[in-house]
N, C-alpha and C positions, 0 to 999 in steps of 0.2 A: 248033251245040249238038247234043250227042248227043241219041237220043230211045229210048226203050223198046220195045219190040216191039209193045204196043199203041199207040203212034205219041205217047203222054205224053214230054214233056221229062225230062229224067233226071236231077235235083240230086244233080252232086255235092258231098256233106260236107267238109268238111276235119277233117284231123287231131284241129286243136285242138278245133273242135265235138265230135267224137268223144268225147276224152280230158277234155271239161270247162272251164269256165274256169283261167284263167292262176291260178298260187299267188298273186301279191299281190293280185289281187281278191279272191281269199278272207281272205286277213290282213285287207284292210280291211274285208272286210264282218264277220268274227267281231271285231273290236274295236268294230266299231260295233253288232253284236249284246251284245257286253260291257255297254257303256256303255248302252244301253235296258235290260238288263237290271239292270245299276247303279240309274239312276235310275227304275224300276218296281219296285226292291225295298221290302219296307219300312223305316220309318225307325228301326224297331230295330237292321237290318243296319246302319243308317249311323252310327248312334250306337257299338256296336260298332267298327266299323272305326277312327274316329275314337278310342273310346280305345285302341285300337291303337296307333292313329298316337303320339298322347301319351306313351305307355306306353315305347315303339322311343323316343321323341325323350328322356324322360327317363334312361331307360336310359344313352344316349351322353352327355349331361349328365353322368350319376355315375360314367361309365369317363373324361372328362377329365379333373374333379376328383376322381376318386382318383388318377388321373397325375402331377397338380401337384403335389398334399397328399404324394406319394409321395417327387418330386422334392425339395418341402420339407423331408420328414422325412429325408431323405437328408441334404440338406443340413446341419439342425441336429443330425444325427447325425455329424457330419463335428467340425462346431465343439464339440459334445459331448467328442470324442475328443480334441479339440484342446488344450481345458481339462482334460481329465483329464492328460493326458501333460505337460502345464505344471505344475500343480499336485503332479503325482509329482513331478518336477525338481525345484520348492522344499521338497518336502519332504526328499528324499535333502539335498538342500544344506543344510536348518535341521537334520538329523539329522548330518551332518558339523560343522558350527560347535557344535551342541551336546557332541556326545563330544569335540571339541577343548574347551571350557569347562568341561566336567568332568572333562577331564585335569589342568587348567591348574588348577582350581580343588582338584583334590584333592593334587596336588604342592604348592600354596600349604598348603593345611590339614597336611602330615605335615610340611614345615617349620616350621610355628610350632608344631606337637608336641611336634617335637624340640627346637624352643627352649624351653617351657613347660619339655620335661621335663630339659633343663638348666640351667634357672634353677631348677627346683623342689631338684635335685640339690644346686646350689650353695649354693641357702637355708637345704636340710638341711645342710651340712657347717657353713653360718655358724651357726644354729642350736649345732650341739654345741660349736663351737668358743667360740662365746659362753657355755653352759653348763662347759666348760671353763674356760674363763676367770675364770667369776665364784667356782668351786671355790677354783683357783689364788689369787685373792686374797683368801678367806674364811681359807685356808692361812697366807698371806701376814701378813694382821690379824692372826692369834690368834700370829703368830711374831714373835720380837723379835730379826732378822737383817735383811739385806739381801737381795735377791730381787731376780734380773735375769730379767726373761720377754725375750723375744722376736719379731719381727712381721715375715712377707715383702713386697714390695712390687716386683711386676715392672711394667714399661713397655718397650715396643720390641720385643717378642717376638711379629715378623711380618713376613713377605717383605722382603727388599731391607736391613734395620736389624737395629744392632747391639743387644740386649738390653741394660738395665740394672736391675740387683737392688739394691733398697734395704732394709739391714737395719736394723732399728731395733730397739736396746735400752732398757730401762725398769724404774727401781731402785723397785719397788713394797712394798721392805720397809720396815721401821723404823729401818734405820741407813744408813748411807753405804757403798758399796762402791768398792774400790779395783779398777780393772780391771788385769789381770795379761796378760790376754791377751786377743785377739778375732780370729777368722780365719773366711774363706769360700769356697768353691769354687762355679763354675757346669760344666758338662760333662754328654755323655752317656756311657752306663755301661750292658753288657750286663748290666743286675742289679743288686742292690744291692751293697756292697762290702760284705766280711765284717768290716773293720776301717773305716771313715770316717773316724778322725782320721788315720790315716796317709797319708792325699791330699791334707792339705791342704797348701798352698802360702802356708810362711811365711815372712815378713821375719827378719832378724838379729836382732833382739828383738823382743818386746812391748811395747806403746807402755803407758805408764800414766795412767791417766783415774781421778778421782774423782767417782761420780755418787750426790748425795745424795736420799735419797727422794724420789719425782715427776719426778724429771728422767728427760731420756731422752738417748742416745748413737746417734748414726746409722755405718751403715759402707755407702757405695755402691761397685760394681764393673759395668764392663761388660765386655761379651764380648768378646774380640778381632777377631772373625771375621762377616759380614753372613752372616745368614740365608738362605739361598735357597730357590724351592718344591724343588727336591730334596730337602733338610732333611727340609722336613712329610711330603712323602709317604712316606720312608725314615721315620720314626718313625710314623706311620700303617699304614704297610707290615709293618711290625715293631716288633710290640706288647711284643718281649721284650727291645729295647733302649729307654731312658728318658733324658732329661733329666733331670738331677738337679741342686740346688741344696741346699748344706749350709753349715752355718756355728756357730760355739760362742764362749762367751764365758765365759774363766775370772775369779774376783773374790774378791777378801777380805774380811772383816769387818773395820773397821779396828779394832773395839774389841778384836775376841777372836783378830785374826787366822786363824781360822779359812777354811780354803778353801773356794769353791763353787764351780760351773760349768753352766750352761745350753747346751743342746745345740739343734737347729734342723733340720730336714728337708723338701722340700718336691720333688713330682716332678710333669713335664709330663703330661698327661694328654689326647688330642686331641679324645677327643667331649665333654669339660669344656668346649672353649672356646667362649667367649659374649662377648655385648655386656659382658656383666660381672662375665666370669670369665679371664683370662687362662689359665688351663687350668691352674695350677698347684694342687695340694693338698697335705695336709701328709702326710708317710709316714707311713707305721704301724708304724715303726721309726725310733729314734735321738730321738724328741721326747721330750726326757729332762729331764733338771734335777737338782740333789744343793744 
């Protein structure tokens, strides 16, 4: 052992005595100076800390479930979207079946328009012609002759069939008329003809018929020729060639001898035709009588 000059032993120090205790001695002992000073505080401090503690634990509490709550809203914001964009779809689709059904329904309504308004059309013509009529036989009463009126009556005048024209004559006067003559023509014709009786197509003679008051006398003719749609749409196509049907019927008074004659006209017409109109009406020429 070394020794000092006054003959004392001579301690040497170490480092570490020098330099102090080791670091982790010190961590332990300032945590354990912590904790006495912890539990030597007052117990306000502790109350405090604790709602700290509370305060931190609820906090994470209300960041979880706003997490969930978020995810949730997400969620039913998802199916939110889902339903709207399904509910757009049946809309656009009940918005297409509808403007389909009010096409369909307004196409239906200007057809039965245009039926109304050629039945109403038709109504009117039957209308004058019955006013007509009852003139004609007012005429007819107060005269003491024979009096042939005359009546059209078409059938078969439509696609694929031959037309036939039924004329019927009717001795509405006071005497007996002797028929002398009766003829009728069916054909189209750019126009009216400026002579009518010059078309017509007649037999070797005239047949002779005696038709006494009230009776009536029929003449039928069909067409030669079947209808086809070319036909319609060519008379539809062009409004300034017509259908025409004419017919006359000459007669004498058998008392007086005296001659008479009734005349007859009658032309196709295409926006006329109806359930109950064959489309024919009377010309406004040649409906004559003497």
């Amino acid at each position: 052992m070394a020794h000092s000059e006054d003959g004392k032993p001579n301690t040497v120090k170490s480092v570490n005595q020098k330099r102090g205790a080791p670091r982790s001695s010190r961590k332990r002992r300032s945590g354990k100076a912590y904790m006495r000073k912890f539990y030597q505080a007052a117990p306000d401090r502790h109350v405090e800390l604790a709602i700290a503690l509370l305060i931190a634990v609820f906090a994470i509490a209300q960041f979880v479930d706003s997490c969930s709550n978020n995810r949730s809203n997400a969620k039913q914001v998802g199916q939110i979207i889902s339903a709207t964009n399904s509910i757009k779809a049946s809309a656009e689709q009940f918005s297409t079946s509808a403007d389909g059904i009010n096409k369909g329904v307004s196409d239906a309504v200007e057809k039965l328009n245009n039926q109304v308004s050629q039945l109403t059309r038709g109504s009117d013509q039957t209308a004058r012609l019955a006013s007509a009529t009852e003139r004609s036989n007012a005429n007819v009463t107060d005269a003491d002759r024979p009096w042939m009126s005359s009546m059209l009556s078409v059938s078969n005048f439509e696609i694929g069939k031959k037309p036939i024209f039924t004329w019927t004559y009717t001795n509405s006067g006071k005497r007996p008329a002797k028929i002398t003559l009766q003829a009728n023509r069916e054909q189209m014709l750019s126009g009216f003809p400026k002579v009518p009786d010059s078309s017509y197509l007649l037999g070797a003679t005239g047949s002779t018929n005696f038709i006494v008051p009230g009776q009536s006398m029929f003449a039928v003719s069909e067409l030669d020729q079947t209808l086809t749609k070319e036909t319609f749409d060519f008379l539809e196509q062009h409004p300034q060639v017509q259908f025409f049907a004419f017919a006359k019927v000459e007669y004498v008074d058998v008392k007086t001898n005296a001659k008479y004659w009734t005349h007859m006209c009658a032309r196709y017409i295409p926006k006329m035709r109806s359930l109950a109109n064959s489309g024919f009406l009377n010309c406004a020429e040649y409906n004559d009588a003497k």
